[in-house]
C-alpha positions in Angstrom: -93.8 5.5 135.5 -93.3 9.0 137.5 -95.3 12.2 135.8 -93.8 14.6 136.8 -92.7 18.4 135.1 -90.1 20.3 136.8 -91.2 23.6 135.8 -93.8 23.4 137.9 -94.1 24.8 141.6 -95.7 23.2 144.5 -95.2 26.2 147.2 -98.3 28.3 147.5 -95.8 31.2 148.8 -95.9 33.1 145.5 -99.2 33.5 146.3 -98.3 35.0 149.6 -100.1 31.5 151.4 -98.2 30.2 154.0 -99.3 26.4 154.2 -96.1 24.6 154.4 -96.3 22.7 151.4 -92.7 22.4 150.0 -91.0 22.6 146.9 -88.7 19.6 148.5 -91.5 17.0 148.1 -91.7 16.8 144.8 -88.3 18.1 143.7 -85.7 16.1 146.4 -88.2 12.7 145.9 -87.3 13.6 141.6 -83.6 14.1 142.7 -83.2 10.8 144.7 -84.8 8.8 141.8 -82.6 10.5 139.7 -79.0 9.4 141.8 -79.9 5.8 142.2 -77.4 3.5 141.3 -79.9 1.6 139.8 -83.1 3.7 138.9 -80.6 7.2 137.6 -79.3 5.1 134.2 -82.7 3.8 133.2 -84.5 7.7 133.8 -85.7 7.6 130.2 -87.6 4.6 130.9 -89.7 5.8 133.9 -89.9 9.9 133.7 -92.9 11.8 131.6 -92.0 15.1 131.7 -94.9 17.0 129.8 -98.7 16.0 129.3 -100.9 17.5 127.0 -104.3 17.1 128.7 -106.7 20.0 129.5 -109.5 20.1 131.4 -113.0 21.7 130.1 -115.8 23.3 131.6 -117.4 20.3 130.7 -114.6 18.0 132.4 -115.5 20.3 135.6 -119.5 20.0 135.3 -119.0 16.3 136.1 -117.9 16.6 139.2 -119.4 20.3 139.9 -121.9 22.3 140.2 -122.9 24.6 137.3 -123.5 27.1 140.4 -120.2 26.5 141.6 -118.2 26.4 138.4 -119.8 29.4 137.1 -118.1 31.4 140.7 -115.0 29.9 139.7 -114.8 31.1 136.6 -115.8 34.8 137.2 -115.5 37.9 139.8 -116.6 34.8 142.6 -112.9 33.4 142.0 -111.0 34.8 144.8 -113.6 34.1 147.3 -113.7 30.6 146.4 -109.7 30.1 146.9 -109.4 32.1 150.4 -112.4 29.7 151.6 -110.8 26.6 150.4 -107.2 27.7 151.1 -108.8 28.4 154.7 -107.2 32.1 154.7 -109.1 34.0 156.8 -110.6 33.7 160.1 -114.0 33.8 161.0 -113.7 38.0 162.1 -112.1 38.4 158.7 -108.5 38.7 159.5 -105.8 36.6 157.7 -104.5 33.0 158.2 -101.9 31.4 157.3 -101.5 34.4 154.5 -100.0 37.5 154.1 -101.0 39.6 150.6 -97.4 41.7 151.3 -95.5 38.4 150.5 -97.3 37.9 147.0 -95.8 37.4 143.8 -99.0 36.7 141.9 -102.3 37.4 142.8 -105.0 35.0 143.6 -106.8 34.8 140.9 -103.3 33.4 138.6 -104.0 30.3 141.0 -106.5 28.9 138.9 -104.5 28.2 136.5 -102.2 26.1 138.1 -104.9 24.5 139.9 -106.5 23.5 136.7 -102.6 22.4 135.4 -102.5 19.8 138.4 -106.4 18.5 137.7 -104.9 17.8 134.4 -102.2 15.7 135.3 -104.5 13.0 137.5 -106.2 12.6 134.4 -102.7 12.0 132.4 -101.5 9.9 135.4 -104.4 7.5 134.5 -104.2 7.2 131.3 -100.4 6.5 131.7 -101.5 4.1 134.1 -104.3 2.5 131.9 -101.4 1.6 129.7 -98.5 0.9 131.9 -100.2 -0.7 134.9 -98.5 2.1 137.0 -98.1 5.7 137.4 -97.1 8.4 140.5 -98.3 11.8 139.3 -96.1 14.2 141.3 -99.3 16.3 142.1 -103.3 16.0 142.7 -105.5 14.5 145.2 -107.9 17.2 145.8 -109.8 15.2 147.6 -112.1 17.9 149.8 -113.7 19.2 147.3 -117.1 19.0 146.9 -120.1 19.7 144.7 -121.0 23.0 145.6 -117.2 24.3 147.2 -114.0 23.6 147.9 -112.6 23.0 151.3 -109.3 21.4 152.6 -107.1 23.5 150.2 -108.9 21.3 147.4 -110.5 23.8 144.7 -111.5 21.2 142.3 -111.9 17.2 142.8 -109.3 16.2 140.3 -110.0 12.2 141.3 -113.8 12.1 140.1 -113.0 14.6 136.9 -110.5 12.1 135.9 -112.5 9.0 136.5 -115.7 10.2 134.6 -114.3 11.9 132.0 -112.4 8.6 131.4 -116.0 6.9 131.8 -117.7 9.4 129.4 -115.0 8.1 126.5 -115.0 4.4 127.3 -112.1 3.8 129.0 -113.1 2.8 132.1 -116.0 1.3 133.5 -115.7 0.7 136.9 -113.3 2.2 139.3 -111.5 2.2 142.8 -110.5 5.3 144.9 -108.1 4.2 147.6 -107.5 7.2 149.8 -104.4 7.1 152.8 -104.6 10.4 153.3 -104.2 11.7 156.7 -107.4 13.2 156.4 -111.0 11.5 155.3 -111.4 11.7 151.5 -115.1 13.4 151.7 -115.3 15.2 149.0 -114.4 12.2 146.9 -117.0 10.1 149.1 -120.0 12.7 148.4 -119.4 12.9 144.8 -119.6 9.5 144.4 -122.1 8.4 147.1 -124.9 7.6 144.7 -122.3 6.1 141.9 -122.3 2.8 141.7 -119.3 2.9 139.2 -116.7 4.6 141.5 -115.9 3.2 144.8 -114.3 4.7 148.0 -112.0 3.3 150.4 -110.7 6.6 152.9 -108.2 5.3 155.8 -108.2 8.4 157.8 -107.7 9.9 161.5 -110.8 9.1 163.8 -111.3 12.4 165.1 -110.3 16.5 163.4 -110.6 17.8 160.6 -112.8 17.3 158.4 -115.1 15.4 161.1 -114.9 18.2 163.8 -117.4 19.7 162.3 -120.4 20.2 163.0 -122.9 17.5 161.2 -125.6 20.0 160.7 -125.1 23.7 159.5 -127.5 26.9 160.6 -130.6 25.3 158.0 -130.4 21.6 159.7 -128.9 20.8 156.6 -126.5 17.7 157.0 -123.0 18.4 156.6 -121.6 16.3 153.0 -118.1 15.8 155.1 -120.2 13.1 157.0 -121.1 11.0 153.5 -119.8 7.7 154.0 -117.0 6.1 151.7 -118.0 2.7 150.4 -115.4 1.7 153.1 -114.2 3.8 156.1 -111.7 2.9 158.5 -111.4 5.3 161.3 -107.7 5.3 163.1 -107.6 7.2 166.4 -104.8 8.6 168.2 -102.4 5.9 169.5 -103.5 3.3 167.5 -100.9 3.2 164.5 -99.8 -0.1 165.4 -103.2 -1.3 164.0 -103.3 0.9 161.1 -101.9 -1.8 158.4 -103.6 -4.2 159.2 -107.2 -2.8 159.1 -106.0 -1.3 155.9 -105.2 -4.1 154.3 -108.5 -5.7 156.0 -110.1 -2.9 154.1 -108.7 -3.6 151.1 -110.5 -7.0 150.9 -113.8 -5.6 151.8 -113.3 -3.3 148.6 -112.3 -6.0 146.7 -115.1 -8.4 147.5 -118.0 -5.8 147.9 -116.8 -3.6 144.6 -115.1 -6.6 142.4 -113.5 -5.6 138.7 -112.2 -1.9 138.4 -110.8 -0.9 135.4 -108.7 1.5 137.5 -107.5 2.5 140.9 -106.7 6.3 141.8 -104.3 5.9 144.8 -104.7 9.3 147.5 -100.7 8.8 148.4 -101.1 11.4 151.1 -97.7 11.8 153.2 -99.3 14.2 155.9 -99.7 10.7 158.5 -96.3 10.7 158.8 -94.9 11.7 161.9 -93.0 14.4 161.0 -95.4 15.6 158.9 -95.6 20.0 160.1 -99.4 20.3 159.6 -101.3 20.8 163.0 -104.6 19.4 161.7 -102.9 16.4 160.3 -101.5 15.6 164.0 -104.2 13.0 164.8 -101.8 10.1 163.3 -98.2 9.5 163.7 -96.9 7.2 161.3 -93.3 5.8 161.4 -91.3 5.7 157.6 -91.9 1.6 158.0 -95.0 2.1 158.8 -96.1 4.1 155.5 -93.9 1.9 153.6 -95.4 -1.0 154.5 -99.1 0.8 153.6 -98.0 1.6 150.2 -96.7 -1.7 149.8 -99.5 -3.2 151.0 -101.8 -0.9 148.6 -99.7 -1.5 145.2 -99.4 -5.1 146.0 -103.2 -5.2 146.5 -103.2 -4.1 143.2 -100.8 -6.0 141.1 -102.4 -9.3 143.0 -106.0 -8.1 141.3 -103.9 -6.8 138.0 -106.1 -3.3 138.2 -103.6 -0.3 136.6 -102.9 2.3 139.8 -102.6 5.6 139.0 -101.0 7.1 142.2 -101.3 10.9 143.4 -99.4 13.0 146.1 -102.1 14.2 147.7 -101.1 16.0 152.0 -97.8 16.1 152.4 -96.3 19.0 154.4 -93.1 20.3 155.5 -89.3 19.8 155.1 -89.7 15.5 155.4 -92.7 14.7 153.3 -90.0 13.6 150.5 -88.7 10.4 152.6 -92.6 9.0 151.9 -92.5 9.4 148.6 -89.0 8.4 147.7 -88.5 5.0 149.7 -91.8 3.8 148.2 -91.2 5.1 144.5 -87.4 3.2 145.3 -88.7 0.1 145.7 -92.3 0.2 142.9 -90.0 1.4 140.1 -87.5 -1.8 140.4 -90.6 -4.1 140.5 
């Protein structure tokens, strides 16, 4: 199944926030399904177009601070998103936005922030009942406790997974994350949960681990929290990336055994193409990421755990191939 609602956007440029996250990923990957000889007739049968979930402040509170959730709801709000969003440097001048260029203000962001944190949560109950869903959206994985980082606001993976825990529906669960980037956020949050594990296949080296481990206090930097597996992939060593992954997979799988459900982090961004600078630390051929999703729903449908898939990174003009020659193939399966 494919969640996704064309009303929405996925540029941040109404906001007057320049990251180059484009309207094409979501809308071109929609359109391709749409025109395929085979997938285009049987639409009906795979497209959700509308969920009714909402999140509460409750929903929030299990992931978040009551600190932290109190700033987003309030006067705090706008700090919040320029720290998150990373739009100013550290003398105070702007990056990567440009107030002049705004539509909407800030603060409207929320909104839309708390729309997307909705549909993981639909995703996984789709997928719950289907065995399969790709949410065209989510995957806020940098967000922690007490702030958001990454562009992440909000950790819709771990609101999902325990508000699904508080009604019943799910006891144990997975997190795969092939994001370009480590899934810490995720990791932190559930680093003393023995009910969710983590499995983040990630660059070795930038963002979010060039950071320093320590801030001003001494205290240690969450970014640093291991997942309940890791696998580091430097520069120049894509040929080895599938299989550790898949090598990763089976240490999930045998340390972590019987999840209810997995949450797939389906970033694009290691692609190599991909236009964001800090996601430059892997270069990933179109084979290469098919074969890792593949390898990742295959994992799953071998173990019969329901995936519920997210887009997660995914920036520029070509993040749409990603998506599209994977959802080609699972959606014929």
């Amino acid at each position: 199944m494919i969640l996704y609602d064309p009303r929405q956007a996925h540029s941040l440029e109404e906001f007057g926030i320049l990251i180059p996250v484009r309207e094409s990923r979501a809308r071109e990957t929609f359109a391709r399904l749409s025109a395929h000889p085979v997938l285009g007739p049987r639409r009906a049968a795979w497209h959700v177009a509308r969920w009714s979930e909402t999140l509460t402040a409750e929903d929030l509170l299990r992931a978040h601070s009551p600190e932290y959730v109190a700033r987003l709801t309030s006067e705090g709000l706008e700090e919040e998103i320029l720290r998150a969003y990373e739009l100013l440097h550290p003398d105070g001048t702007y990056h990567r936005y440009d107030p002049t260029r705004a539509q909407l203000p800030l603060r409207e962001l929320w909104g839309r922030i708390l729309e997307r944190a909705s549909g993981t949560l639909a995703g996984a109950r789709i997928a719950r009942q289907t065995g399969f869903c790709f949410y065209f959206g989510g995957g806020m994985h940098h967000a922690h406790r007490d702030f958001g980082a990454g562009f992440c606001l909000v950790n819709d993976l771990v609101i999902a997974l325990r508000r699904l825990q508080a009604e019943g529906r799910v006891r144990r669960a997975w997190v795969i994350d092939v994001d370009a980037h480590k899934g810490d956020g995720t990791a932190a949050l559930t680093a003393e949960d023995p009910t969710i594990a983590t499995l983040s296949i990630h660059m070795a080296a930038g963002w979010p681990l060039d950071q320093p481990p320590l801030d001003a206090a001494g205290v240690p930097n969450p970014s640093f929290i291991p997942s309940t597996v890791d696998i580091p992939v430097a520069a120049g060593e894509e040929a080895d990336y599938n299989p550790r992954l898949r090598e990763g997979l089976e240490r999930l799988a045998a340390g972590c055994p019987g999840a209810d459900l997995a949450l797939v982090v389906c970033g694009a961004d290691p692609y190599e193409k991909d236009e964001l600078p800090s996601a430059a630390g892997l270069r990933l051929t179109l084979a290469q990421l098919f074969e890792r999703d593949r390898a990742v729903w295959e994992f799953l449908r071998a173990r019969r755990v329901p995936g519920a898939w997210v887009m997660a990174g995914g920036y520029g003009r070509e993040s749409w191939r990603v998506y599209t020659q994977f959802l080609e193939w699972a959606l014929q399966q």
